[in-house]
C-alpha positions, 0 to 999 in steps of 0.5 A, a space after each residue: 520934227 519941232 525943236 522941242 521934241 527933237 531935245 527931248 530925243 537927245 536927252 533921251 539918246 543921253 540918258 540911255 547912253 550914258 547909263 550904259 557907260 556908267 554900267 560898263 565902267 562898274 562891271 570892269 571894275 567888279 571884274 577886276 576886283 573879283 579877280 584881285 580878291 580871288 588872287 589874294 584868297 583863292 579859298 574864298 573865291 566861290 563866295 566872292 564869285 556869288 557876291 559878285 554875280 548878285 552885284 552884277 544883276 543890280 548894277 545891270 538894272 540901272 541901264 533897263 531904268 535907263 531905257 524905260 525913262 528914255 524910251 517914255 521920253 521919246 514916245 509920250 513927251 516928244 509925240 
């Protein structure tokens, strides 16, 4: 493996890892908050559990963006 490609694969190897980090960081603070909320109000617990649910399936497509540019790296610029 040339020096070039083998970049590109650490590059690739921190893109994925860390837009998993970042994504783990935001669904434990989502978490915390929703549990924060839902002591202050129990009432409102169901809408703040929707809200959260939404929120979490966006905060989960920033990895899968992650791992489609790491894995484009690795296959088409480092081949």
């Amino acid at each position: 493996m040339e020096t070039g490609s083998a970049l590109v694969v650490i590059a690739a190897a921190l893109i994925i890892g860390l837009g998993a980090l970042g994504t783990a960081i935001g669904f434990g603070l989502l978490g915390g908050r929703l549990l924060e909320g839902s002591a202050r109000q129990p009432e409102m617990a169901p809408m703040l559990q929707g809200k959260m649910f939404l929120m979490a399936g966006l905060l989960d497509a920033v990895p899968m963006i992650g791992v489609g540019i790491g894995m484009y790296m690795i296959f088409v610029l480092a081949a």
